[in-house]
VOKOLDREN-270838 format. One record per residue: y, x, z of N, C-alpha, C in turn. Coordinates in steps of 0.1 Angstrom, whole numbers. Last residue first. Layout:
BEGIN
<r n_py="Y" n_px="X" n_pz="Z" ca_py="Y" ca_px="X" ca_pz="Z" c_py="Y" c_px="X" c_pz="Z"/>
...
! end
This chain:
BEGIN
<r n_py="-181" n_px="-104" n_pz="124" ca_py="-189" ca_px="-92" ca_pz="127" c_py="-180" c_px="-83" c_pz="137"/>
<r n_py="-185" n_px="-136" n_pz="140" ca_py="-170" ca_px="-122" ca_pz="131" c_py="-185" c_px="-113" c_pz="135"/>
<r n_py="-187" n_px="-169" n_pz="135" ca_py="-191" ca_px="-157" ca_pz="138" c_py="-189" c_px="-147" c_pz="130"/>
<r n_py="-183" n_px="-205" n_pz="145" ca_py="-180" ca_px="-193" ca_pz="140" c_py="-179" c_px="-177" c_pz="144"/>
<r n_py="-194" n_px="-228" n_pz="155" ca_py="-203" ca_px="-222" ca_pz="143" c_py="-198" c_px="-205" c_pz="138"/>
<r n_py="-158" n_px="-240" n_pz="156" ca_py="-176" ca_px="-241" ca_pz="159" c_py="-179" c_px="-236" c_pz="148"/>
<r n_py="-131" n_px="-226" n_pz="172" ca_py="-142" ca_px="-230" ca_pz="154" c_py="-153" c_px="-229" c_pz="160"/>
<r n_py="-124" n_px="-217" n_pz="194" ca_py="-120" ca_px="-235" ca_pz="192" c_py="-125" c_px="-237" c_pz="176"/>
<r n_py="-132" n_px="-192" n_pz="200" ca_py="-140" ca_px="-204" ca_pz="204" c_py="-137" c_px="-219" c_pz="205"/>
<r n_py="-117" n_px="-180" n_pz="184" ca_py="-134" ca_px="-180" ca_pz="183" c_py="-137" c_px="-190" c_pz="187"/>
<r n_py="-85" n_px="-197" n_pz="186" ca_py="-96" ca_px="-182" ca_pz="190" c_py="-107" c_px="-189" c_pz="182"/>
<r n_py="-59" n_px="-197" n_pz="165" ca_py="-68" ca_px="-202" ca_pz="169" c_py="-73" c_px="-189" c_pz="178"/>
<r n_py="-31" n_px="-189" n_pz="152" ca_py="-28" ca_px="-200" ca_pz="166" c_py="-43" c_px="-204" c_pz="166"/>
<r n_py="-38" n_px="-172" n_pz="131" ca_py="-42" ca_px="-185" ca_pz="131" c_py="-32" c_px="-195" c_pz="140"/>
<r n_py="-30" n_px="-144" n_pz="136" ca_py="-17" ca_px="-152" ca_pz="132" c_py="-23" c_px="-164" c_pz="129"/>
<r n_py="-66" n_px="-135" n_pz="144" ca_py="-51" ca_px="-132" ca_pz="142" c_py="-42" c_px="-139" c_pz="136"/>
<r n_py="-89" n_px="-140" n_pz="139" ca_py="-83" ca_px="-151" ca_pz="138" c_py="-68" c_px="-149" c_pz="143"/>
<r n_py="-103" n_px="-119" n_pz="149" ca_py="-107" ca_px="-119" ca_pz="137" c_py="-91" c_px="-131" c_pz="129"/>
<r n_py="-79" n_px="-96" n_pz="162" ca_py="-87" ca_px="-106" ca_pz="165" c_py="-89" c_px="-109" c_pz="149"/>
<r n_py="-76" n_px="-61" n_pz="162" ca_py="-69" ca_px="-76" ca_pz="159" c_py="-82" c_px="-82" c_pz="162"/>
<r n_py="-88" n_px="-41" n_pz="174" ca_py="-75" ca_px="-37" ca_pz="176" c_py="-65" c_px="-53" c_pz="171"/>
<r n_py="-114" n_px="-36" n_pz="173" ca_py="-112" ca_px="-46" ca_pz="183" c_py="-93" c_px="-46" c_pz="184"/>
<r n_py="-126" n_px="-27" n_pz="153" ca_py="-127" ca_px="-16" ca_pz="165" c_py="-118" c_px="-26" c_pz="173"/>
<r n_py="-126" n_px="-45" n_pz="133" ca_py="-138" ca_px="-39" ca_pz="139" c_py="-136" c_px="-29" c_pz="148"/>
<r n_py="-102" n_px="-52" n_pz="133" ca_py="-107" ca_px="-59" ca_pz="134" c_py="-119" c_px="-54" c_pz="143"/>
<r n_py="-96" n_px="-29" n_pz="118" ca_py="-86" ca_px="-32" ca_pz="126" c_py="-94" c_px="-41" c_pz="138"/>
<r n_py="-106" n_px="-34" n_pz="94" ca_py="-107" ca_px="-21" ca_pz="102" c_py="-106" c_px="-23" c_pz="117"/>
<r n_py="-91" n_px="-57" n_pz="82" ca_py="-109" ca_px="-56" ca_pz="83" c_py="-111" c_px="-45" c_pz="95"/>
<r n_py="-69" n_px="-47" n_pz="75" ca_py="-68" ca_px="-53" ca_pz="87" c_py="-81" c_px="-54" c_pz="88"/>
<r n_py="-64" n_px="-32" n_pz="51" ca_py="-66" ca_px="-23" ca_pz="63" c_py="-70" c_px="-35" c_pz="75"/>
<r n_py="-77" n_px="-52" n_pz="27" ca_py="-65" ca_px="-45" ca_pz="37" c_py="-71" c_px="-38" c_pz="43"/>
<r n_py="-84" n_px="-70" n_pz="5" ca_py="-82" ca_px="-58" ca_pz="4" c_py="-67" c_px="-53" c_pz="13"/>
<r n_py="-94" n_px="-96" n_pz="10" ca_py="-104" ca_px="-83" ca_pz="13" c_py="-97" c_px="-74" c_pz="15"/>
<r n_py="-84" n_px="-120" n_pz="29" ca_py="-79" ca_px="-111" ca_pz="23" c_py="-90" c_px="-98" c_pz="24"/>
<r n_py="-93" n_px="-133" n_pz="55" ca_py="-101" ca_px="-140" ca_pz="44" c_py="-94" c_px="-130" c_pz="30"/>
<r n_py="-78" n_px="-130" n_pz="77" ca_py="-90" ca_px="-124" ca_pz="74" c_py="-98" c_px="-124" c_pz="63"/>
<r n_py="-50" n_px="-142" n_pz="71" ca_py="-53" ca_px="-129" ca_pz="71" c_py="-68" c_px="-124" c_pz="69"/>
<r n_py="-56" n_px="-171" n_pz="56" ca_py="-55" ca_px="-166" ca_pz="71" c_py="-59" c_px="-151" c_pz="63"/>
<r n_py="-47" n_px="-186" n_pz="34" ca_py="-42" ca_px="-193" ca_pz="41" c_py="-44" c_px="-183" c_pz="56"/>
<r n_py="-38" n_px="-161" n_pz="5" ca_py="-47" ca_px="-167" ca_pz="14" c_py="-40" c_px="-177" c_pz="26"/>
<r n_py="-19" n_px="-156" n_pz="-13" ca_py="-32" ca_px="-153" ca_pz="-18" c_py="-42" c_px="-162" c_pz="-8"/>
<r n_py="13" n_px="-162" n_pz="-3" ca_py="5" ca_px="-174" ca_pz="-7" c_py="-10" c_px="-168" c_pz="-10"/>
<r n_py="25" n_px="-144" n_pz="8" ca_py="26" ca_px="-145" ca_pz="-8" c_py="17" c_px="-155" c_pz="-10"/>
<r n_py="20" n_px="-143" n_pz="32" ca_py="33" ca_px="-147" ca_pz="34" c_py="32" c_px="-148" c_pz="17"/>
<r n_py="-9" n_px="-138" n_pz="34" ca_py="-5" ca_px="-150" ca_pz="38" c_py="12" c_px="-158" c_pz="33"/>
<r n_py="-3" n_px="-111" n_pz="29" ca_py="-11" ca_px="-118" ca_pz="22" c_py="-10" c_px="-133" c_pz="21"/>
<r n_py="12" n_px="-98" n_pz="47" ca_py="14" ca_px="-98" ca_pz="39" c_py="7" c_px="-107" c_pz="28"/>
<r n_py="4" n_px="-94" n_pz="75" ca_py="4" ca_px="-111" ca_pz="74" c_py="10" c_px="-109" c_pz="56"/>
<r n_py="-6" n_px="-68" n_pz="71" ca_py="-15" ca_px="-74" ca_pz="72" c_py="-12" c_px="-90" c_pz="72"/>
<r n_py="25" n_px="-58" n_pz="71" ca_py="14" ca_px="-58" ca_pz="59" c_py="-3" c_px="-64" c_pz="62"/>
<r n_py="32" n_px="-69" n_pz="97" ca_py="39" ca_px="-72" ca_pz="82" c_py="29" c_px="-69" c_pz="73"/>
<r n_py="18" n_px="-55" n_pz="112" ca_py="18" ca_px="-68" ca_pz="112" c_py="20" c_px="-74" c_pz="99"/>
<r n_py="21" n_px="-32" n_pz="111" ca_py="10" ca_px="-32" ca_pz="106" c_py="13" c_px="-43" c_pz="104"/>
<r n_py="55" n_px="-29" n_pz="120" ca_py="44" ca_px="-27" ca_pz="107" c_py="29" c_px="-30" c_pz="102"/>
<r n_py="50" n_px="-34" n_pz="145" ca_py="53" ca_px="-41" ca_pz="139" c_py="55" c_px="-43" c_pz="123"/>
<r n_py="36" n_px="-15" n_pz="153" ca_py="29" ca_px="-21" ca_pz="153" c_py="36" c_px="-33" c_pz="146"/>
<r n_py="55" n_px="7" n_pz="150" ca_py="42" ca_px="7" ca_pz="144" c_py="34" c_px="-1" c_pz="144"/>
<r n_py="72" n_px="1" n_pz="169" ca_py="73" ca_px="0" ca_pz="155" c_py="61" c_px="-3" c_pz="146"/>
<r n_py="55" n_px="4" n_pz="193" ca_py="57" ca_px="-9" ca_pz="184" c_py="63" c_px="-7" c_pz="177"/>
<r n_py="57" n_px="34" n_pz="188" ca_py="42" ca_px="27" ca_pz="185" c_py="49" c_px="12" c_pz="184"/>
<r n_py="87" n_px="46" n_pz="164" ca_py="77" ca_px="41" ca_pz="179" c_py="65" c_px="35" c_pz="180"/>
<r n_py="94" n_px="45" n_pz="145" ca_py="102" ca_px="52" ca_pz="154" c_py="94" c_px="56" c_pz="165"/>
<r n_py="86" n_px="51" n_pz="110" ca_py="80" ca_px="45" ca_pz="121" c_py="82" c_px="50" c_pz="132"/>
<r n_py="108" n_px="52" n_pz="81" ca_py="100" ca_px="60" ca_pz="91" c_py="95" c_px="51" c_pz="105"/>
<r n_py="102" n_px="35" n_pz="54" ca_py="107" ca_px="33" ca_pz="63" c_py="100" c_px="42" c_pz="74"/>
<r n_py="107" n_px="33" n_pz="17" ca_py="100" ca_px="37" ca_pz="28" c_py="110" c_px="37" c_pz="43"/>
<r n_py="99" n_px="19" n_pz="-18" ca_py="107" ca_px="15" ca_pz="-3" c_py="99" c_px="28" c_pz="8"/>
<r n_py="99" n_px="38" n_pz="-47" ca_py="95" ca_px="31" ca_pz="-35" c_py="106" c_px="28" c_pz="-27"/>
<r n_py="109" n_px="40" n_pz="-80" ca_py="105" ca_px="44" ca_pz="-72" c_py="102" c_px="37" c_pz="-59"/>
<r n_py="106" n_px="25" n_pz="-106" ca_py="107" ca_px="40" ca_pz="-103" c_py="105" c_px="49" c_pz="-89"/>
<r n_py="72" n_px="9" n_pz="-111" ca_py="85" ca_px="5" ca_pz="-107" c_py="90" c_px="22" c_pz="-103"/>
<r n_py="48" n_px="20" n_pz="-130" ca_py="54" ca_px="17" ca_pz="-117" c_py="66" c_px="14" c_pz="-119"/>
<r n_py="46" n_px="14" n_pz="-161" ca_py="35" ca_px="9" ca_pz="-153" c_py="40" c_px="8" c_pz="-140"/>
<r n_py="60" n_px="27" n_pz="-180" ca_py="62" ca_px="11" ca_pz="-174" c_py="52" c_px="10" c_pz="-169"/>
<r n_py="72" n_px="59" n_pz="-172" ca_py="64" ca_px="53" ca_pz="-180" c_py="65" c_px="34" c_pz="-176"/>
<r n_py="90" n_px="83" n_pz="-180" ca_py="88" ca_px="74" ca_pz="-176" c_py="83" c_px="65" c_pz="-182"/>
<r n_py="104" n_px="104" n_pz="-194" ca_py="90" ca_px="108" ca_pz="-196" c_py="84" c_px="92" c_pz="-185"/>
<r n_py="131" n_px="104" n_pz="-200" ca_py="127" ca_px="113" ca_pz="-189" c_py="116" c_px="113" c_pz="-190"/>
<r n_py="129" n_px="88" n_pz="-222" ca_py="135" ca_px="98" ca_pz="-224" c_py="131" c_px="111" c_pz="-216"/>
<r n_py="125" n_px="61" n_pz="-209" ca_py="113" ca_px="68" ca_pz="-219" c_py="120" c_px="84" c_pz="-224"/>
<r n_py="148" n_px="58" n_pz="-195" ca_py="138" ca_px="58" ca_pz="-187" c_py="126" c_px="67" c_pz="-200"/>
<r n_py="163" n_px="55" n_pz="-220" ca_py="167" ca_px="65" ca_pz="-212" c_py="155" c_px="64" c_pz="-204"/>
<r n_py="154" n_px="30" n_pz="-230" ca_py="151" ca_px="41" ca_pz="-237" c_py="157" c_px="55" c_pz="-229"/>
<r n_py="133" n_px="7" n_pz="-210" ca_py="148" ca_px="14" ca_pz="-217" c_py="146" c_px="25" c_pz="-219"/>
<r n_py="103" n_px="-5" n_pz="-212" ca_py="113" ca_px="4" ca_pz="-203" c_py="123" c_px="11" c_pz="-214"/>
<r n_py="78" n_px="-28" n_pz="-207" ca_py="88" ca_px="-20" ca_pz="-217" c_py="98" c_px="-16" c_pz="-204"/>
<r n_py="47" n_px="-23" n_pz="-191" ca_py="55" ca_px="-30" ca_pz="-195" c_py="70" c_px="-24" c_pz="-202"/>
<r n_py="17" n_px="-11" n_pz="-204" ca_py="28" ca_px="-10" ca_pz="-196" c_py="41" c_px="-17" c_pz="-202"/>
<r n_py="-20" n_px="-14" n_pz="-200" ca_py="-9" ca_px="-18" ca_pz="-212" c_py="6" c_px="-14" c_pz="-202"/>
<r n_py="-53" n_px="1" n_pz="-202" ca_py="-43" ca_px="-5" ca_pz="-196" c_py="-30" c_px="-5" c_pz="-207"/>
<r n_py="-71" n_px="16" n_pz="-212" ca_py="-70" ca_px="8" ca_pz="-222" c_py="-53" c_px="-3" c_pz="-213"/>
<r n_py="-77" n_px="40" n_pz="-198" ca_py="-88" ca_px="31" ca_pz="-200" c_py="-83" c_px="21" c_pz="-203"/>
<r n_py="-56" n_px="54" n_pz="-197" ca_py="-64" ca_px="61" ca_pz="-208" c_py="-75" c_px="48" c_pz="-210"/>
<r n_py="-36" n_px="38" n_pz="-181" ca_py="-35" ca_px="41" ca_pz="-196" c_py="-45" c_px="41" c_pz="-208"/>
<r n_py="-48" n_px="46" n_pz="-157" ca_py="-50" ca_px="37" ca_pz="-160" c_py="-48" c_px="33" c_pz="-175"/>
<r n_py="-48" n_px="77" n_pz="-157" ca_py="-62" ca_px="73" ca_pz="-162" c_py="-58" c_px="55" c_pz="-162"/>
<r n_py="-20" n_px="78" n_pz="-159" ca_py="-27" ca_px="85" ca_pz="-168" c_py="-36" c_px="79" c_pz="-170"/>
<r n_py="-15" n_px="62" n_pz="-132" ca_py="-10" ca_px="64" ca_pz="-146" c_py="-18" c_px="63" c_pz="-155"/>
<r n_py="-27" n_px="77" n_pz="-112" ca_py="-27" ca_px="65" ca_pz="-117" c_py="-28" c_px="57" c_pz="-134"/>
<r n_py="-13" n_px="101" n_pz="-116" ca_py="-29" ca_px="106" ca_pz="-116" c_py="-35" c_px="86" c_pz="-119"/>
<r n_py="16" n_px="92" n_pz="-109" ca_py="9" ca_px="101" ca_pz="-121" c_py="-5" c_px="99" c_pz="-124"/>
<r n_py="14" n_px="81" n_pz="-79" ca_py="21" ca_px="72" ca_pz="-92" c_py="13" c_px="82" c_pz="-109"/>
<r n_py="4" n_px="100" n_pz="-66" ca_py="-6" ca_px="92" ca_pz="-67" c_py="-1" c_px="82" c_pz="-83"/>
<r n_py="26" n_px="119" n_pz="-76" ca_py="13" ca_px="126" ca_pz="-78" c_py="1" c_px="116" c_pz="-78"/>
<r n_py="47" n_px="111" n_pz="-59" ca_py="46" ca_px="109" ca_pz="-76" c_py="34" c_px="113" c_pz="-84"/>
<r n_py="35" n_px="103" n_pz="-35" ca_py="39" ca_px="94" ca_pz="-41" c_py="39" c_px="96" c_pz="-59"/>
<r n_py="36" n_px="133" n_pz="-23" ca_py="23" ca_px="127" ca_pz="-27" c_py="25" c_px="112" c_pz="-39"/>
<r n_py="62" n_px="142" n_pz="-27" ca_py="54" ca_px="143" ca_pz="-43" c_py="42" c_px="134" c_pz="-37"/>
<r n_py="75" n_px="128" n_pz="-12" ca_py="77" ca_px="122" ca_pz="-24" c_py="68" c_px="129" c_pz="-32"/>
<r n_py="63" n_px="134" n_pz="16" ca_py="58" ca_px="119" ca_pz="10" c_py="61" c_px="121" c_pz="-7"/>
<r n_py="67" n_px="160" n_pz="32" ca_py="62" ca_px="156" ca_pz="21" c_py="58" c_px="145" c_pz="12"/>
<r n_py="61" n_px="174" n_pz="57" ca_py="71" ca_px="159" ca_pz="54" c_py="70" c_px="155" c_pz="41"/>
<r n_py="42" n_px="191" n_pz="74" ca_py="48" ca_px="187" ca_pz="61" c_py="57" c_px="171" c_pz="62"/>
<r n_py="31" n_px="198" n_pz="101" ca_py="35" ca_px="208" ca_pz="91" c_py="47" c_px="201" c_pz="82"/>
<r n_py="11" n_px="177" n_pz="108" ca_py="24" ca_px="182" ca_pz="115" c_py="35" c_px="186" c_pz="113"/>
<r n_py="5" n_px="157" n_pz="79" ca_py="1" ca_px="167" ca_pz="90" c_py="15" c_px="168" c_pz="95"/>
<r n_py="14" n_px="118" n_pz="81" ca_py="17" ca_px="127" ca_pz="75" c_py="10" c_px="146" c_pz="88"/>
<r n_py="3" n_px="87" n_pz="85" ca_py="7" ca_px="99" ca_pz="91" c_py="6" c_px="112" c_pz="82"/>
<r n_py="16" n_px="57" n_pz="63" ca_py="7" ca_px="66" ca_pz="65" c_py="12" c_px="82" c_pz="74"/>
<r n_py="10" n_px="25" n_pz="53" ca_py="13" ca_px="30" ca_pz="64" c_py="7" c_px="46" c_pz="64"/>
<r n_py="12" n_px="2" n_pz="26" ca_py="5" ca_px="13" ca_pz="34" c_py="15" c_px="26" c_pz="41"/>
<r n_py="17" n_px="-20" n_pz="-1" ca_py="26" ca_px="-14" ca_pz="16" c_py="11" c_px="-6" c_pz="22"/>
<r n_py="18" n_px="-30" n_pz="-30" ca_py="13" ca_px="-26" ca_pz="-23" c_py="19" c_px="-20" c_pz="-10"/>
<r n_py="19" n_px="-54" n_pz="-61" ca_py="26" ca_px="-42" ca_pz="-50" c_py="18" c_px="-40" c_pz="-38"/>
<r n_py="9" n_px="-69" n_pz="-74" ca_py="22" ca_px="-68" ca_pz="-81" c_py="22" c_px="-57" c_pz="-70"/>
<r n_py="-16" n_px="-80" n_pz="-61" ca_py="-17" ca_px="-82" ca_pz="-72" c_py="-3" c_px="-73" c_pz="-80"/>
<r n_py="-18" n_px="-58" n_pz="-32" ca_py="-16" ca_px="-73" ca_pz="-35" c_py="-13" c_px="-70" c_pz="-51"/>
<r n_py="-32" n_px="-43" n_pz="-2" ca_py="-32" ca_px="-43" ca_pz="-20" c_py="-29" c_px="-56" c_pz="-22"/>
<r n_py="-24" n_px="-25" n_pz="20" ca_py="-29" ca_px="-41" ca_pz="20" c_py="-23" c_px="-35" c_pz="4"/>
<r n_py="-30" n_px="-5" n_pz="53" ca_py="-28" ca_px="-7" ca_pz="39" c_py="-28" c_px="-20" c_pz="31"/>
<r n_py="-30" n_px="20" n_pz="76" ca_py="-25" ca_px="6" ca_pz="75" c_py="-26" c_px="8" c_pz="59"/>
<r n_py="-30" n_px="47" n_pz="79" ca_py="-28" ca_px="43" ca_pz="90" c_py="-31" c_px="28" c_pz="87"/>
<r n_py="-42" n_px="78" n_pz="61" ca_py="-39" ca_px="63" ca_pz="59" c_py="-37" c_px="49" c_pz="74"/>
<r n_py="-28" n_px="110" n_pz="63" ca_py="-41" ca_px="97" ca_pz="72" c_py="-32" c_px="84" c_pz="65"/>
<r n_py="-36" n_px="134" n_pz="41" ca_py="-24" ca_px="123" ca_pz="50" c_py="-28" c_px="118" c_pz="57"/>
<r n_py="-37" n_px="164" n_pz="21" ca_py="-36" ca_px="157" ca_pz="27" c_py="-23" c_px="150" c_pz="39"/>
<r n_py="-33" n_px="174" n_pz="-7" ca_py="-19" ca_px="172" ca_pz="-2" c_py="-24" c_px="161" c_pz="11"/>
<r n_py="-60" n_px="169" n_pz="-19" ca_py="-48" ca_px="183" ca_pz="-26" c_py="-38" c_px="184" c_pz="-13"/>
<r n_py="-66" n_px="145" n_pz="-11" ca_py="-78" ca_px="161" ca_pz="-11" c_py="-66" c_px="176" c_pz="-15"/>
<r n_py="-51" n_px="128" n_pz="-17" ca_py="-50" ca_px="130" ca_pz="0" c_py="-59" c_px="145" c_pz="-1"/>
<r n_py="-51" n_px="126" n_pz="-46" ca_py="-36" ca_px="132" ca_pz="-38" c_py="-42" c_px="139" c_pz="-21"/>
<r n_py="-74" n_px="115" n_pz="-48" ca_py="-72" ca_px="130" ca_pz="-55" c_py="-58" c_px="135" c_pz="-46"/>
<r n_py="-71" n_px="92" n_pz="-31" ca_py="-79" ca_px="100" ca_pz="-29" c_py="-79" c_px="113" c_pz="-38"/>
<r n_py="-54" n_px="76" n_pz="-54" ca_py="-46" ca_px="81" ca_pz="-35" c_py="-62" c_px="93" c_pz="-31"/>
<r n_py="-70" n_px="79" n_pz="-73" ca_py="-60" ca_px="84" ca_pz="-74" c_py="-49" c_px="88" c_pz="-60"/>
<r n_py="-86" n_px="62" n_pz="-65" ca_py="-94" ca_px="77" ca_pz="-68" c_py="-78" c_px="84" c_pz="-68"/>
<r n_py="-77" n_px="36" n_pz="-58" ca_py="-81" ca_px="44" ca_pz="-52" c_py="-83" c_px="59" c_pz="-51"/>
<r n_py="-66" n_px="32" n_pz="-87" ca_py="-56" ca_px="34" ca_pz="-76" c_py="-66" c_px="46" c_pz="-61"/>
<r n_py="-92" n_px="27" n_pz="-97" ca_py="-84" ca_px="38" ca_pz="-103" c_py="-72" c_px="41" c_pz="-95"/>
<r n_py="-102" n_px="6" n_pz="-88" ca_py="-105" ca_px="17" ca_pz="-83" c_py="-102" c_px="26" c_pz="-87"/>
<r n_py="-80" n_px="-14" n_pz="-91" ca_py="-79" ca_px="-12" ca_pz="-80" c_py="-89" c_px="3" c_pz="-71"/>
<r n_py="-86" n_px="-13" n_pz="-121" ca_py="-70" ca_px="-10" ca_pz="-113" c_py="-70" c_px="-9" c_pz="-97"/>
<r n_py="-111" n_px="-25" n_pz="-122" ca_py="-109" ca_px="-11" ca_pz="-125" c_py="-96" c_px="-5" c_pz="-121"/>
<r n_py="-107" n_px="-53" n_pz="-107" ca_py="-111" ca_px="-48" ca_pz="-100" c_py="-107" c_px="-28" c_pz="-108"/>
<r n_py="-73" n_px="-67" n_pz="-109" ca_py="-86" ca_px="-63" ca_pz="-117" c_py="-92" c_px="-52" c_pz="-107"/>
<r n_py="-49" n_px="-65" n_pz="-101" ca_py="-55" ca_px="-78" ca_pz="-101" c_py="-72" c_px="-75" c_pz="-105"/>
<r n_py="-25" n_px="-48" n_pz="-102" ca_py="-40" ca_px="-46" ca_pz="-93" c_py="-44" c_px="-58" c_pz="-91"/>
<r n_py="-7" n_px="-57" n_pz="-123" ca_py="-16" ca_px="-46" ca_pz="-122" c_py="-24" c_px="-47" c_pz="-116"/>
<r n_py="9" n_px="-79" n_pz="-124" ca_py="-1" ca_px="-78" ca_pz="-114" c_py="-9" c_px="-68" c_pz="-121"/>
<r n_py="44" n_px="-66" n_pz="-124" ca_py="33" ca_px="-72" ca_pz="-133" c_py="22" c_px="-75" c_pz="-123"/>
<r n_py="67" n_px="-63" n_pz="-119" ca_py="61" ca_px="-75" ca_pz="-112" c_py="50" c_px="-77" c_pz="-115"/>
<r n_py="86" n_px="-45" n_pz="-134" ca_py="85" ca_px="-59" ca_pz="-136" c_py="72" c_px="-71" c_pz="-128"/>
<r n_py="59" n_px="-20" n_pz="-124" ca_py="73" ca_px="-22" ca_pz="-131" c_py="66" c_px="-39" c_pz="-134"/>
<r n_py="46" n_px="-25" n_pz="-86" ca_py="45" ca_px="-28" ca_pz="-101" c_py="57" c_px="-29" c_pz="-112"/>
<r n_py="62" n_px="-12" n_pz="-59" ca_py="56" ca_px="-19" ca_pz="-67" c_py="59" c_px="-19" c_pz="-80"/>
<r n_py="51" n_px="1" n_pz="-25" ca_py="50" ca_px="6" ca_pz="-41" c_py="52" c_px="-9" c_pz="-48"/>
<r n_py="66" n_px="7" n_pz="5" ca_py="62" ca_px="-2" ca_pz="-2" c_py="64" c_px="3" c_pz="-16"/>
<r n_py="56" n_px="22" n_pz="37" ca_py="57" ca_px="25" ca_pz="24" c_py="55" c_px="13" c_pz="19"/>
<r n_py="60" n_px="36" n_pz="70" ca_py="56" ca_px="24" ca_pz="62" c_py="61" c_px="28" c_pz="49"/>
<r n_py="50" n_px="68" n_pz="81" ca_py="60" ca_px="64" ca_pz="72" c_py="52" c_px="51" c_pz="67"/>
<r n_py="52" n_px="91" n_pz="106" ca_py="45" ca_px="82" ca_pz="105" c_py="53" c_px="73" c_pz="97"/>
<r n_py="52" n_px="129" n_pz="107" ca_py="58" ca_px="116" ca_pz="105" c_py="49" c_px="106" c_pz="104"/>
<r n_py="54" n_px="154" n_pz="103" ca_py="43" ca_px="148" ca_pz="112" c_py="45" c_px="137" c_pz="113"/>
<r n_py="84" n_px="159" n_pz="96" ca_py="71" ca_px="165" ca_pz="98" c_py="63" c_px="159" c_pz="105"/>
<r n_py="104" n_px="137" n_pz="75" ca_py="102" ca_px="142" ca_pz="95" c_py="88" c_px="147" c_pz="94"/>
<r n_py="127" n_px="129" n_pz="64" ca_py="115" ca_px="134" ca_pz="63" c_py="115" c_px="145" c_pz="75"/>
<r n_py="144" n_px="96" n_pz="51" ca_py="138" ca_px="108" ca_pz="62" c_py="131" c_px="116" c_pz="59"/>
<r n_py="168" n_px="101" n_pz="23" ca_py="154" ca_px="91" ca_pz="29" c_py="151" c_px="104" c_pz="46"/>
<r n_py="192" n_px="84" n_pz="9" ca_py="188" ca_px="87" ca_pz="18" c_py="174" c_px="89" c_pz="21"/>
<r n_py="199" n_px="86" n_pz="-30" ca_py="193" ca_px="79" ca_pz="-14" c_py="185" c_px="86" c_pz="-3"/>
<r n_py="225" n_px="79" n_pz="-48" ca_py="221" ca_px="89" ca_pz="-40" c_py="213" c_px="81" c_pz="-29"/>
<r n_py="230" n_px="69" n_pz="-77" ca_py="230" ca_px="65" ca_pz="-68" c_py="225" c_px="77" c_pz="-60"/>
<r n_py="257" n_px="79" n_pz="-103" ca_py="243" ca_px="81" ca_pz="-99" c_py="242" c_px="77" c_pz="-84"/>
! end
């Protein structure tokens, strides 16, 4: 049996990577992406978190998130958003990929992968070198040619309170595109 380390530090700031059993693109559809939603939103109302950073890609996902003072708690929110997922994606007609018979034994299902990547966040540039990652996350899988043009991140946010440039990891500014205008 493998044994794994993980931190858990109260008040913590934890990068997180979830993905899809077998790679599948699960969150390719928009009902998968709002049944993910409701699902980190039923967890954050029971067992709140702050969402720090986030980026949805067709097979997996990375979000960044502070934890209260109090709790260290990531793995149930994780199996709680992995569950509440689940269930209602299943119930609305979703398909799961096959899983050995000792996995179906414990009650596991093929929709996630068993379990996550997590990395505790040491320091603000840590922190910032996380966001980075999951914000050039997009670019680096080929969906898009520039970060901004990726709807489904945290980096839009980011953007609007001035914390990235619209034209982040281009090598451009604003004012070498004509005509061009960021909200």
């Amino acid at each position: 049996m493998s044994w794994y380390r993980r931190r858990y530090t109260p008040g913590g700031t934890f990068f997180f990577t979830a993905v899809a059993e077998a790679r599948r693109p699960l969150f390719s559809s928009e009902l998968s992406r709002k049944l993910l939603r409701a699902a980190i939103s039923e967890c954050r109302n029971r067992r709140p978190f702050e969402i720090v950073g986030m980026v949805l890609l067709d097979d997996h996902l990375h979000t960044i998130w502070t934890l209260p003072p109090d709790d260290a708690d990531y793995s149930t929110r994780w199996r709680k958003i992995k569950e509440a997922f689940t269930d209602a994606y299943l119930a609305a007609g979703g398909t799961e990929a096959p899983v050995s018979d000792e996995r179906r034994a414990r009650g596991e299902r093929g929709v996630w992968q068993r379990r996550f990547w997590e990395h505790e966040c040491r320091d603000e540039d840590d922190l910032k070198r996380c966001l980075d990652y999951i914000h050039w996350n997009p670019v680096k899988h080929g969906y898009v040619s520039r970060v901004v043009d990726y709807p489904w991140s945290s980096f839009h946010q980011y953007v609007r309170t001035g914390e990235y440039d619209p034209l982040w990891g281009t090598g451009l500014t604003i004012a070498e595109i004509p005509g061009a205008e960021w909200e």
